[in-house]
The first five atom37 places (N, CA, C, CB, O) and aatype in JSON, in Angstrom:
{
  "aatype": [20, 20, 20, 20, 20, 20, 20, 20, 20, 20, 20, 20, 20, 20, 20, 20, 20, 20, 20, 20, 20, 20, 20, 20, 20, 20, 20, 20, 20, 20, 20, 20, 20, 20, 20, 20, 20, 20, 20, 20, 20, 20, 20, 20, 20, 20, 20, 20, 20, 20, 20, 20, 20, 20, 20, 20, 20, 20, 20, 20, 20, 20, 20, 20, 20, 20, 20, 20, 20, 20, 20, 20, 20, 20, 20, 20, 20, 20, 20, 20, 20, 20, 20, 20, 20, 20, 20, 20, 20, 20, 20, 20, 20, 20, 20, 20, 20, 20, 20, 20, 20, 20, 20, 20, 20, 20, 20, 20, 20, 20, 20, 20, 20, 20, 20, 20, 20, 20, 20, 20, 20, 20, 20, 20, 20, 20, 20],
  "atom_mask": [
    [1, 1, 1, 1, 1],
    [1, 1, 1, 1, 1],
    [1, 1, 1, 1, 1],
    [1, 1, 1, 1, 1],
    [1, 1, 1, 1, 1],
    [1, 1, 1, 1, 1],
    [1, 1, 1, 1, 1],
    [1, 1, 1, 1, 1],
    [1, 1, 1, 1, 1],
    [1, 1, 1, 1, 1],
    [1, 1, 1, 1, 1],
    [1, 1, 1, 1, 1],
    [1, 1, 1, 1, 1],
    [1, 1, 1, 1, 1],
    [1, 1, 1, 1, 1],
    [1, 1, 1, 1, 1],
    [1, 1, 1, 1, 1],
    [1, 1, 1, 1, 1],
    [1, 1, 1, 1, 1],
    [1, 1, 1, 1, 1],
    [1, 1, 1, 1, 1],
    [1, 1, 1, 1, 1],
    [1, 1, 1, 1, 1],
    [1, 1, 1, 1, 1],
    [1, 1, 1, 1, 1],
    [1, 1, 1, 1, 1],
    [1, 1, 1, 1, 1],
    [1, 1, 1, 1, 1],
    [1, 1, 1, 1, 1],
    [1, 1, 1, 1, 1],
    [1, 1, 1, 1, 1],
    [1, 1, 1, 1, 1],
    [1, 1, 1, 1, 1],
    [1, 1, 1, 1, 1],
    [1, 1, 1, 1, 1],
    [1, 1, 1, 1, 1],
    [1, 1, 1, 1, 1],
    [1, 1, 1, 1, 1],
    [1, 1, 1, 1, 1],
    [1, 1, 1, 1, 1],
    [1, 1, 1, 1, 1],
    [1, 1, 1, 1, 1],
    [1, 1, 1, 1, 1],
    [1, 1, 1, 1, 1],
    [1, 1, 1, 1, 1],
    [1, 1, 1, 1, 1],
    [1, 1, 1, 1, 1],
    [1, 1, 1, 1, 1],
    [1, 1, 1, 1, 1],
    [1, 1, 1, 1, 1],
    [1, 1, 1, 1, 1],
    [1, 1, 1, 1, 1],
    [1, 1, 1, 1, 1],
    [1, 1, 1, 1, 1],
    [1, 1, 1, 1, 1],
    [1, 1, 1, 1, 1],
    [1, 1, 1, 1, 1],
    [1, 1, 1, 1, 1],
    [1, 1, 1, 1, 1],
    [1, 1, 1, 1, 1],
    [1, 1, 1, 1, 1],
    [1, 1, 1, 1, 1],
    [1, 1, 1, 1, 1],
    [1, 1, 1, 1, 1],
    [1, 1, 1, 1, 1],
    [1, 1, 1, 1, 1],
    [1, 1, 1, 1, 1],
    [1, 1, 1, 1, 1],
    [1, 1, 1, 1, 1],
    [1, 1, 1, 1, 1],
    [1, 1, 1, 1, 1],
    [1, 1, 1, 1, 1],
    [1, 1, 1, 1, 1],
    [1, 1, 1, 1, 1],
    [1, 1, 1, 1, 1],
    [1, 1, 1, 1, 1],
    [1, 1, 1, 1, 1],
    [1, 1, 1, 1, 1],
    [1, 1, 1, 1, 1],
    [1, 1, 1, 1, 1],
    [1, 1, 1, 1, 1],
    [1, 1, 1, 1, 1],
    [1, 1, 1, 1, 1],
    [1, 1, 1, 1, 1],
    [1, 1, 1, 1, 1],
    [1, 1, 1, 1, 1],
    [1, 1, 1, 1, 1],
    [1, 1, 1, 1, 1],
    [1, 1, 1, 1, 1],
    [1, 1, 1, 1, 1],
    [1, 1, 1, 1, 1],
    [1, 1, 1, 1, 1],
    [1, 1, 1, 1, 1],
    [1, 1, 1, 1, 1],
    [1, 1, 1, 1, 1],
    [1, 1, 1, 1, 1],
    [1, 1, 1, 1, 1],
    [1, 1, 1, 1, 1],
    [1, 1, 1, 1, 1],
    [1, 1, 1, 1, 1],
    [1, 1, 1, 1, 1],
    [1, 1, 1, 1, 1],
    [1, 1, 1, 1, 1],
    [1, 1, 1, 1, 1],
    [1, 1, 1, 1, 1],
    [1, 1, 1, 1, 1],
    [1, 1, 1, 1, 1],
    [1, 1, 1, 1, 1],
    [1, 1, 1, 1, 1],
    [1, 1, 1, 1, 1],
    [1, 1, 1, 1, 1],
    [1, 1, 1, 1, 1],
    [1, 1, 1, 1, 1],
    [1, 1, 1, 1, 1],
    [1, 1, 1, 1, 1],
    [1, 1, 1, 1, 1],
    [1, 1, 1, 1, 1],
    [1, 1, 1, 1, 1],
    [1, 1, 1, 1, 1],
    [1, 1, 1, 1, 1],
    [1, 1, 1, 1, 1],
    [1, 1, 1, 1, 1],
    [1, 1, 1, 1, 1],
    [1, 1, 1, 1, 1],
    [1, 1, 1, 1, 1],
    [1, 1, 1, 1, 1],
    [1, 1, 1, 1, 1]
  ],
  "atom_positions": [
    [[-2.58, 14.7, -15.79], [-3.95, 14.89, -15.38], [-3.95, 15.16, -13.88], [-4.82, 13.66, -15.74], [-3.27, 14.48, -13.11]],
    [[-4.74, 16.17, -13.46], [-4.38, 16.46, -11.85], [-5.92, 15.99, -11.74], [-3.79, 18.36, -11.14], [-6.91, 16.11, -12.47]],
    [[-5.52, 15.13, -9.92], [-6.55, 14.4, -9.53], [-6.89, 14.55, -8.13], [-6.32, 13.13, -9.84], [-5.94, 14.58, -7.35]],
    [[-8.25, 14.67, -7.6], [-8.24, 15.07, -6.12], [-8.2, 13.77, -5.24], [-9.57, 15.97, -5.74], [-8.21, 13.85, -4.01]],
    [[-8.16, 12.51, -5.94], [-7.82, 11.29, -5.21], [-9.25, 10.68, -4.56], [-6.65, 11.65, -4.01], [-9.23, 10.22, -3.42]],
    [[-10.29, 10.71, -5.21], [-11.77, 10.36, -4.65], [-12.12, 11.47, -3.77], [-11.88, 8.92, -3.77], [-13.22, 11.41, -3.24]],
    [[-11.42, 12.43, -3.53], [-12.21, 13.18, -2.56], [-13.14, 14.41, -2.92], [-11.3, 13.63, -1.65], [-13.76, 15.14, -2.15]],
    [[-13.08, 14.45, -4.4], [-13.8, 15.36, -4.59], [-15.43, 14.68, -5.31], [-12.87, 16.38, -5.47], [-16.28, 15.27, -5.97]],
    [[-15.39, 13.71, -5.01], [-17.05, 12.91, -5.31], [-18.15, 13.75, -4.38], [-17.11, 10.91, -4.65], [-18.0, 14.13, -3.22]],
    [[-19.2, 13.91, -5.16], [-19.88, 14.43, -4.34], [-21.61, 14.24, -5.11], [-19.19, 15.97, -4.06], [-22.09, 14.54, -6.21]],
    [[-22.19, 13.55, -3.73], [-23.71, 12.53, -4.44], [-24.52, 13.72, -4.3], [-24.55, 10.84, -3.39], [-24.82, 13.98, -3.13]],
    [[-25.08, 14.75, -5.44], [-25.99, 15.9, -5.67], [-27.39, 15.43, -5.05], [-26.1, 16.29, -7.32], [-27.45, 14.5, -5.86]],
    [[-28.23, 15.31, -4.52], [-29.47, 14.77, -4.1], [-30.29, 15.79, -5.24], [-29.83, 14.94, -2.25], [-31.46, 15.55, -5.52]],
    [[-29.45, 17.09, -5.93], [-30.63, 17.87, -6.69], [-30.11, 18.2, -7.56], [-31.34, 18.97, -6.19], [-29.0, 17.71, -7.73]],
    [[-30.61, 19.16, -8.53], [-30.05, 20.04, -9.66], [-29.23, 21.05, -8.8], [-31.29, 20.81, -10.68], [-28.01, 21.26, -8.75]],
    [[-30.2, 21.57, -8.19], [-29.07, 22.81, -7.21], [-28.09, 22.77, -6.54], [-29.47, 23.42, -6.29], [-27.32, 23.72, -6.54]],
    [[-27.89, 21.81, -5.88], [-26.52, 21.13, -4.93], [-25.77, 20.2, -6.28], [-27.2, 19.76, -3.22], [-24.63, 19.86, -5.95]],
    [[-25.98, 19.93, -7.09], [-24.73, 19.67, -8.4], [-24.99, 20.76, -8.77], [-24.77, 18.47, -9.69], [-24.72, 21.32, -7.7]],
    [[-25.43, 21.9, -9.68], [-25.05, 23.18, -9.9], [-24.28, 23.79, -9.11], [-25.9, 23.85, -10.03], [-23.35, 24.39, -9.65]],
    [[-24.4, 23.86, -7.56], [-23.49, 24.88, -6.08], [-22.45, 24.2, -6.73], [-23.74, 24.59, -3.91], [-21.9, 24.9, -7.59]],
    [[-21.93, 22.91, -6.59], [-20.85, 21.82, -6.51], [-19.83, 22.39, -7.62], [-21.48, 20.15, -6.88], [-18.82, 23.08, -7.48]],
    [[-20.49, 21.81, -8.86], [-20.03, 22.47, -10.2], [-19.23, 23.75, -10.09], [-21.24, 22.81, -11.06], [-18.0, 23.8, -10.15]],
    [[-20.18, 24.96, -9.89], [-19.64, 26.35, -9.38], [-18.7, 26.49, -8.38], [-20.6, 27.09, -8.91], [-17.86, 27.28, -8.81]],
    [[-18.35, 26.08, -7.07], [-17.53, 25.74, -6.18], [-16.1, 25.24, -7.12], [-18.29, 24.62, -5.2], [-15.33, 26.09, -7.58]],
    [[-15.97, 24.34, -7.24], [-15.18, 23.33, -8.11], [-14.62, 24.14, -8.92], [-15.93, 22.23, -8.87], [-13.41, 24.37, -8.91]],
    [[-15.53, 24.7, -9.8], [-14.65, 25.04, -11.56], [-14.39, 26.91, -11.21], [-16.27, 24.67, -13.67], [-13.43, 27.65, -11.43]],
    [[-15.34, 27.09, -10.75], [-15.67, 29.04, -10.49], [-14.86, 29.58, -9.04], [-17.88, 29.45, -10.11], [-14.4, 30.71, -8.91]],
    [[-14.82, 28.67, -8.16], [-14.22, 29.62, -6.86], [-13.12, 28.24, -6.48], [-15.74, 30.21, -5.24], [-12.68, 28.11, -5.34]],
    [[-12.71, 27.09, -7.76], [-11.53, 26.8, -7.74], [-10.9, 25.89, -6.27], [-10.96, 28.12, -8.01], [-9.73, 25.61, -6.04]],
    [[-12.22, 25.56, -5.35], [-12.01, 25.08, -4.23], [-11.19, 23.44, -4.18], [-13.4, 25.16, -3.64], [-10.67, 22.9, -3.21]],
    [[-11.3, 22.95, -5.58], [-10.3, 21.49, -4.97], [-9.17, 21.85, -6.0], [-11.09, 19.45, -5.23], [-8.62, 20.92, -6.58]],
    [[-8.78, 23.18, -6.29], [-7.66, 23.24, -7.27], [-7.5, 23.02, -8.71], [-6.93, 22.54, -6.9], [-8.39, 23.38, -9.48]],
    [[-6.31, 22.4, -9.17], [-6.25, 21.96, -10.41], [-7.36, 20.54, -10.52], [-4.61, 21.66, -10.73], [-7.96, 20.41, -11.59]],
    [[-7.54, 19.81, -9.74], [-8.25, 18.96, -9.97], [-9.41, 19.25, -10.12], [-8.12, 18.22, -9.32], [-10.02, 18.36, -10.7]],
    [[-10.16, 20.31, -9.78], [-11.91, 20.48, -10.03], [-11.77, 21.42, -11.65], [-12.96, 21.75, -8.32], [-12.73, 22.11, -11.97]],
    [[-10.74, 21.37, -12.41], [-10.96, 22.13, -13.59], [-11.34, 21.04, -14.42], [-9.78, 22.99, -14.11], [-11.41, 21.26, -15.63]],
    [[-11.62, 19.77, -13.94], [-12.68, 18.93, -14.92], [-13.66, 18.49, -14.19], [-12.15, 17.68, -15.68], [-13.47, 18.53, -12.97]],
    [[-14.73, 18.05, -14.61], [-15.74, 17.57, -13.92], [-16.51, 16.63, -14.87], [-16.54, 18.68, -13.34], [-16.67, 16.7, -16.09]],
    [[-17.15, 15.34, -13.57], [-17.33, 14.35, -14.76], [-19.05, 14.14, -13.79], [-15.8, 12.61, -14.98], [-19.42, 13.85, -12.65]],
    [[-19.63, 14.49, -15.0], [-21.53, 13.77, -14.11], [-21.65, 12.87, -14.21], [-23.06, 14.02, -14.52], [-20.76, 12.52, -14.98]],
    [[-22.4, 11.75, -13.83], [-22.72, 10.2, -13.75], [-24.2, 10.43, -12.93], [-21.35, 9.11, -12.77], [-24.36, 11.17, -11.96]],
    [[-25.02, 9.78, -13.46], [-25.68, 9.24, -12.51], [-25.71, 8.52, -11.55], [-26.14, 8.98, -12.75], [-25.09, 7.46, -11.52]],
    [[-26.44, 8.97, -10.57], [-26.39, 7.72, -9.1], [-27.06, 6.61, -8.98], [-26.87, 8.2, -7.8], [-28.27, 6.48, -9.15]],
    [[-26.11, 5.59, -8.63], [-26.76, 4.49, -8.58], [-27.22, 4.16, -7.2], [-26.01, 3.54, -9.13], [-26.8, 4.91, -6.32]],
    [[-27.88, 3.33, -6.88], [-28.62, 2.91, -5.29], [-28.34, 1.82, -5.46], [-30.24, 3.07, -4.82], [-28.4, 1.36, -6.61]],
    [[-27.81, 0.79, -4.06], [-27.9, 0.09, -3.85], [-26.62, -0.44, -2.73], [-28.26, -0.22, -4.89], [-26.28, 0.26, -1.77]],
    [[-25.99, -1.77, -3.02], [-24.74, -1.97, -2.3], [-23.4, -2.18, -3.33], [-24.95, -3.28, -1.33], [-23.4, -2.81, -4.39]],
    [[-22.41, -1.55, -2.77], [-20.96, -1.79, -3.68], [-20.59, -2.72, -3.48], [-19.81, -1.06, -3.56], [-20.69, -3.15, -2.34]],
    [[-20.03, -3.44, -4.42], [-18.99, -4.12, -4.15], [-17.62, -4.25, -5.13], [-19.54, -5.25, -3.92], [-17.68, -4.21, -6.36]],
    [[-16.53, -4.39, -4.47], [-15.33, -4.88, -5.31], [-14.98, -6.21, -5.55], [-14.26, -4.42, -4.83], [-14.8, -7.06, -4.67]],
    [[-14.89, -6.36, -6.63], [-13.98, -7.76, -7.26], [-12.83, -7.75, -7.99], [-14.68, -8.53, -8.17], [-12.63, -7.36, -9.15]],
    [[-11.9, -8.33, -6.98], [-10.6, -7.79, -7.44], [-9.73, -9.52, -7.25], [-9.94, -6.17, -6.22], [-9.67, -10.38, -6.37]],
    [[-8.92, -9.27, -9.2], [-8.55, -10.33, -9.08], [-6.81, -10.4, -8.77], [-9.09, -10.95, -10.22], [-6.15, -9.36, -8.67]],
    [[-6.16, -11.83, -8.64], [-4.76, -11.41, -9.23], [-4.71, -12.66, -10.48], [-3.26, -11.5, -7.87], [-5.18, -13.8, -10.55]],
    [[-3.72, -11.6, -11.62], [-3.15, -12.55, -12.82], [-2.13, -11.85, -13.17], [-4.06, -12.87, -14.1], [-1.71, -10.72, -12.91]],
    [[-1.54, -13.46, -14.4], [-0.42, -13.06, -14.78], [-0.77, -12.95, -16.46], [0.78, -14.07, -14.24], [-0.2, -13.5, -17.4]],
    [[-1.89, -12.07, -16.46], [-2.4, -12.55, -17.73], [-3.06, -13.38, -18.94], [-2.08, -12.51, -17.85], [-3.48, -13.24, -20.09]],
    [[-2.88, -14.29, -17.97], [-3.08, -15.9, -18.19], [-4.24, -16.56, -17.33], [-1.7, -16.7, -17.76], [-5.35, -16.83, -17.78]],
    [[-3.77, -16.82, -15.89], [-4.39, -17.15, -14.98], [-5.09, -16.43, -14.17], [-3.84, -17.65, -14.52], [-5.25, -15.27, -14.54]],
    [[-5.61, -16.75, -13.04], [-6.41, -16.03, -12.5], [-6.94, -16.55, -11.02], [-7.37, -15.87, -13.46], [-7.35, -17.63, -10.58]],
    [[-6.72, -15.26, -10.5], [-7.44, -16.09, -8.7], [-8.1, -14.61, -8.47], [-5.85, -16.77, -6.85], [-7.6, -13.59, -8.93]],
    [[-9.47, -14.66, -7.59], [-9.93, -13.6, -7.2], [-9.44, -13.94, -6.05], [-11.25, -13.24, -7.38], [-8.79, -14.92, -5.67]],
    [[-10.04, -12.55, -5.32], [-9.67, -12.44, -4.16], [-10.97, -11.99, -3.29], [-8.52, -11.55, -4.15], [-12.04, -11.72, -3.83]],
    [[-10.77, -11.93, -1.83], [-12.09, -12.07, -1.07], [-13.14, -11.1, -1.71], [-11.89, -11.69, 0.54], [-12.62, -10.53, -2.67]],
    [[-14.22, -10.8, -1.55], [-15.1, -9.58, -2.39], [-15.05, -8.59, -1.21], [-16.95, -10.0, -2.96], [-15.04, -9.02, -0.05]],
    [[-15.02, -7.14, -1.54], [-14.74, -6.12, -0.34], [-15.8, -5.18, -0.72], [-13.14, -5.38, -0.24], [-16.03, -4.9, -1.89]],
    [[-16.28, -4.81, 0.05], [-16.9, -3.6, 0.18], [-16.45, -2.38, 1.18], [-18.11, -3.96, 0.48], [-15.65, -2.57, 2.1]],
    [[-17.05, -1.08, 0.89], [-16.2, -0.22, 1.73], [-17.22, 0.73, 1.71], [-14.7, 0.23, 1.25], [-18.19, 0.91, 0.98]],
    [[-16.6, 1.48, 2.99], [-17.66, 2.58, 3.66], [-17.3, 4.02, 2.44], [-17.11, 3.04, 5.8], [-16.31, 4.51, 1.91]],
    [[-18.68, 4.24, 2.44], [-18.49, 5.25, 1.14], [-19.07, 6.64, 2.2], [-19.75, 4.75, -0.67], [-18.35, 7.61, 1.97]],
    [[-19.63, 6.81, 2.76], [-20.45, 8.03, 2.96], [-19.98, 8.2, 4.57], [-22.29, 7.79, 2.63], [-19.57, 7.17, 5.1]],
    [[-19.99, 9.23, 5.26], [-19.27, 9.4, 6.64], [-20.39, 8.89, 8.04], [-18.78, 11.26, 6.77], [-20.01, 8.65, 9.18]],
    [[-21.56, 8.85, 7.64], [-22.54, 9.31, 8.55], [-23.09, 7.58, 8.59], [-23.73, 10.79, 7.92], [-22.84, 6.89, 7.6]],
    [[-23.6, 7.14, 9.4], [-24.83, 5.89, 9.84], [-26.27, 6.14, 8.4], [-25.74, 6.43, 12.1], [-27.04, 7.11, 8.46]],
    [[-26.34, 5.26, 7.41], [-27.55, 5.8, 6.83], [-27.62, 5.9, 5.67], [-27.87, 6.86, 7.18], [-28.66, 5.95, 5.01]],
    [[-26.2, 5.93, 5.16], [-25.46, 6.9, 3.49], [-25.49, 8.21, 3.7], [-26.41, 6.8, 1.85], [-25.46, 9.01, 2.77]],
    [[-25.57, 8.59, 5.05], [-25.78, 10.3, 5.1], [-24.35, 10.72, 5.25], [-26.83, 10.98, 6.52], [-23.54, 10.0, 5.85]],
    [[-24.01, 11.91, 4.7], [-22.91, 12.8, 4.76], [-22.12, 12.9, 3.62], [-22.13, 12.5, 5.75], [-22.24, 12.27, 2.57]],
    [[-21.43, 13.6, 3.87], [-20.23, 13.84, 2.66], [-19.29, 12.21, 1.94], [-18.8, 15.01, 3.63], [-18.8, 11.47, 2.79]],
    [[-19.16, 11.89, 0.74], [-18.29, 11.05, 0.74], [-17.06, 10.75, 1.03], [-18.31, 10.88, 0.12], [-16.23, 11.6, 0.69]],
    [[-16.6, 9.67, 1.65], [-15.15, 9.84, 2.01], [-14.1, 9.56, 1.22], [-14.88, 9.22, 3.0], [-13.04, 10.17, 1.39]],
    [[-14.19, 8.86, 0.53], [-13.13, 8.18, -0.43], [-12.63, 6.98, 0.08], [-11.92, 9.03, -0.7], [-11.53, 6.54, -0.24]],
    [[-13.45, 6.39, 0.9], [-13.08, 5.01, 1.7], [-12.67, 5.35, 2.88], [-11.99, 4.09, 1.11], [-11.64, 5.99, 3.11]],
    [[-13.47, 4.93, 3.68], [-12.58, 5.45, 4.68], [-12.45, 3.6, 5.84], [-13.56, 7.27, 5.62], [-12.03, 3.62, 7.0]],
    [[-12.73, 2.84, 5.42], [-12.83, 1.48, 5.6], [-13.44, 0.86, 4.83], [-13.23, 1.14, 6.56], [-14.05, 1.34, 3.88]],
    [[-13.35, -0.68, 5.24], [-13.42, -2.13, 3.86], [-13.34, -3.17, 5.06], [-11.67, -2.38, 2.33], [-12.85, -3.15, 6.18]],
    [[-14.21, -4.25, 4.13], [-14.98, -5.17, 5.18], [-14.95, -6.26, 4.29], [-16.58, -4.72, 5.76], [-15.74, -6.16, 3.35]],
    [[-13.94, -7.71, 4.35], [-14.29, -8.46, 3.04], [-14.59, -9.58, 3.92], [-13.1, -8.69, 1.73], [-14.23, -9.73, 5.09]],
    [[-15.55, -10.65, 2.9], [-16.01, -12.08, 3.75], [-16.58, -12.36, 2.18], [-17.41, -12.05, 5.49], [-17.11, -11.47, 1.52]],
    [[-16.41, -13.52, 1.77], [-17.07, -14.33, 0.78], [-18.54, -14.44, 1.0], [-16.49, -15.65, 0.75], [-19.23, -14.73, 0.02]],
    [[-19.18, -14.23, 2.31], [-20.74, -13.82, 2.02], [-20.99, -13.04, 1.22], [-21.43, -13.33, 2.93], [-22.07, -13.24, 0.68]],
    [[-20.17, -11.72, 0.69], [-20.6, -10.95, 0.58], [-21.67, -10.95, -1.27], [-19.44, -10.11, 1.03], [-22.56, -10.35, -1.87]],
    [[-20.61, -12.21, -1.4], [-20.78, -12.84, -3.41], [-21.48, -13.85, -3.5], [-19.35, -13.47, -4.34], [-20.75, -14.81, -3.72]],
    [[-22.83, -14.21, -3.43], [-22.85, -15.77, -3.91], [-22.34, -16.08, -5.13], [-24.15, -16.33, -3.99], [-22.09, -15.32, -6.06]],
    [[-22.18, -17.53, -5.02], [-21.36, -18.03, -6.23], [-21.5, -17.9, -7.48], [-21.28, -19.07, -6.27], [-20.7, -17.5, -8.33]],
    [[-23.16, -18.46, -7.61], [-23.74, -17.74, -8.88], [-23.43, -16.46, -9.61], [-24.88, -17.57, -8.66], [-23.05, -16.35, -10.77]],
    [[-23.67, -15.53, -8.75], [-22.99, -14.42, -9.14], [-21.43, -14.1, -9.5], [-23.28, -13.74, -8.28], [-21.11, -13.24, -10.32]],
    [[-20.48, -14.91, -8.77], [-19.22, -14.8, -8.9], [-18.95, -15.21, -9.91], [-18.57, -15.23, -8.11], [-17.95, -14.74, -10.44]],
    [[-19.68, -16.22, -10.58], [-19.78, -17.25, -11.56], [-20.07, -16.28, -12.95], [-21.07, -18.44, -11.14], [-19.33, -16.38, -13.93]],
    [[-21.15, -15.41, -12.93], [-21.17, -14.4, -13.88], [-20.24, -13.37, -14.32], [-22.0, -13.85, -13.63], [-19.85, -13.08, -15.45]],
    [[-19.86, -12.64, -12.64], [-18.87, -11.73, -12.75], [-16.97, -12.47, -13.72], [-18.77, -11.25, -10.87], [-15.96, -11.95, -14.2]],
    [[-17.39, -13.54, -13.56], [-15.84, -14.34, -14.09], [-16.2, -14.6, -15.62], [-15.4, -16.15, -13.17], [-15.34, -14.48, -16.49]],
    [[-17.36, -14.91, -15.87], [-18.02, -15.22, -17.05], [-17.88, -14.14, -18.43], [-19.47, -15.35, -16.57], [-17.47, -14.29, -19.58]],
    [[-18.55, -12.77, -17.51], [-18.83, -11.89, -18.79], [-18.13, -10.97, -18.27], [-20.32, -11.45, -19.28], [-18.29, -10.0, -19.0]],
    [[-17.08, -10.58, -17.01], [-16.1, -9.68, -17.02], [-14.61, -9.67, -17.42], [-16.13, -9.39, -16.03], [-13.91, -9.07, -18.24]],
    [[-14.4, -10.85, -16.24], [-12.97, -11.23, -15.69], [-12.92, -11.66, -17.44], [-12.72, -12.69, -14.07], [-12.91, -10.8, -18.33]],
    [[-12.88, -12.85, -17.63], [-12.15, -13.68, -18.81], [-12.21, -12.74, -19.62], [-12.71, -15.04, -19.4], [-11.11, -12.19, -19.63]],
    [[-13.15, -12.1, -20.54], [-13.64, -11.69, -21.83], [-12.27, -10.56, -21.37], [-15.62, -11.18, -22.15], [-11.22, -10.85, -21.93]],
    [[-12.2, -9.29, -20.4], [-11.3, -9.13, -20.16], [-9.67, -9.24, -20.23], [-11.69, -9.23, -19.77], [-8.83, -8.36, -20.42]],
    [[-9.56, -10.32, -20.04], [-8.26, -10.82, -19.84], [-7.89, -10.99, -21.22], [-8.15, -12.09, -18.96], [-6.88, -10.44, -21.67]],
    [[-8.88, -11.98, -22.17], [-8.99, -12.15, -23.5], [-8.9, -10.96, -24.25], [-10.09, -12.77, -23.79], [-8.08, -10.94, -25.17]],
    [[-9.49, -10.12, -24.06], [-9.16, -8.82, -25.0], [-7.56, -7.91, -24.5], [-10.71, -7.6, -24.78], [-7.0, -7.15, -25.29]],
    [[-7.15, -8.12, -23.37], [-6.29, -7.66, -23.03], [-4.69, -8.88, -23.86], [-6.68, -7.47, -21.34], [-3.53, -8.51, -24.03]],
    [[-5.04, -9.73, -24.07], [-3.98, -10.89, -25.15], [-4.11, -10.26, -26.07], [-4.33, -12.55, -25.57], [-3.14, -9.64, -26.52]],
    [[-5.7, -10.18, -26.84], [-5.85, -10.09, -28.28], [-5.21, -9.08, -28.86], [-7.11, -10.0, -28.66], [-4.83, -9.15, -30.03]],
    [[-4.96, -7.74, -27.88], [-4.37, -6.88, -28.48], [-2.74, -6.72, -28.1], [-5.16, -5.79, -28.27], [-1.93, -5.89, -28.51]],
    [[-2.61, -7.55, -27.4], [-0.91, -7.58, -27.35], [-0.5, -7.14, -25.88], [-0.12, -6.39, -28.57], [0.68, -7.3, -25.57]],
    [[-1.08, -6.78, -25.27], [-1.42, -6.49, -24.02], [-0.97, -7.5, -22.97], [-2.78, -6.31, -24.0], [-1.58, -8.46, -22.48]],
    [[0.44, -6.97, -22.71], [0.66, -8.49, -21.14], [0.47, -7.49, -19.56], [3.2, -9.52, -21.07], [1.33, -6.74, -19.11]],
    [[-1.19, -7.83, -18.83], [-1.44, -7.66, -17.93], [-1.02, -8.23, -16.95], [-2.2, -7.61, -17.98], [-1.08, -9.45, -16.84]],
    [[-0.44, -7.34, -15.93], [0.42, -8.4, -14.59], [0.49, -7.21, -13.5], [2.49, -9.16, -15.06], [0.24, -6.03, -13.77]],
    [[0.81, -7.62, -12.44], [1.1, -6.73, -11.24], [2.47, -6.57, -11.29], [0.66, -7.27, -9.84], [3.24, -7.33, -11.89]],
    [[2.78, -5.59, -10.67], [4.31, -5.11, -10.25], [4.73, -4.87, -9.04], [4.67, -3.99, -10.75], [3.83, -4.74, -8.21]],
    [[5.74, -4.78, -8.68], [6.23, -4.84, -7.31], [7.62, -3.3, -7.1], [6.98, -6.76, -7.13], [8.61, -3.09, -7.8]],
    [[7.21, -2.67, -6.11], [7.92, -1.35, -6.22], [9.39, -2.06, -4.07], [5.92, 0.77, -6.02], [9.42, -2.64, -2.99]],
    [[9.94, -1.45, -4.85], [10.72, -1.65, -2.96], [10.78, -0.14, -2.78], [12.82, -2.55, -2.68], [10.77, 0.63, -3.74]],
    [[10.84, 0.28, -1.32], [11.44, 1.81, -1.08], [12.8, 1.68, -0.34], [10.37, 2.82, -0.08], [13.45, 2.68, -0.05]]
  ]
}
C-alpha cells in the first residue's frame, strides 16, 4: 500500500476545495502513488487528543495524554502538517474520562485482541 505519511490530509472547508483536492491527487497525480486512493471522512471540531498505552497483552499502563499541533498557522488556519509538535501533561485527561477511555476502549480491546488468539506487545528494533 503506498502512503504519503499524514501529509497528504487535507481539511476541505467546501465541496469545491475537496473536489480541486480529489482532482489534484488522483488526475494531475501530485502526491504520487499515494493519492491513487482517497479516503473522505468527515470533520470533526474540537480538541485531539492521544491515548496511548503500553502492554504486554495482559497488563497495562497508559502513558501521559498528548496532543499535537495539527494545522501550521495560530487559529487551525493553514495547511495540515502531520504533526509538527506534541505537548503532554495529565491536565490534559480528567480522570473520569480516563476512567471511560480504559473502560469501553483500552480493556474491551485488549480482550478481543486474547479472544482471538492475538498476543499484542511492543517490539524493539537495534540499528
Amino acid at each position: 500500500m503506498d502512503c504519503v505519511a499524514g501529509k497528504g490530509v487535507f481539511l476541505a472547508p467546501d465541496f469545491a476545495a475537496a473536489k480541486d483536492f480529489v482532482e489534484r491527487v488522483m488526475e494531475k497525480n501530485e502526491l504520487g502513488p499515494g493519492g491513487s486512493r482517497v479516503l473522505l471522512e468527515e470533520t470533526l471540531d474540537g480538541e485531539e487528543l492521544s491515548f496511548i498505552i503500553l502492554t504486554d497483552g495482559k497488563r497495562h499502563v497508559p502513558l501521559v495524554p498528548t496532543r499535537d499541533h495539527k494545522r501550521v498557522f495560530d487559529g487551525n488556519q493553514g495547511p495540515n502538517t502531520g504533526g509538527m509538535g506534541a505537548y503532554s501533561t495529565d491536565e490534559l485527561l480528567p480522570e473520569d474520562l480516563r476512567e471511560i477511555i480504559r473502560s469501553t476502549i483500552v480493556l474491551p480491546t485488549l480482550h478481543g485482541l486474547a479472544a482471538d488468539g492475538i498476543r499484542y506487545q511492543g517490539s524493539s528494533t537495534s540499528a
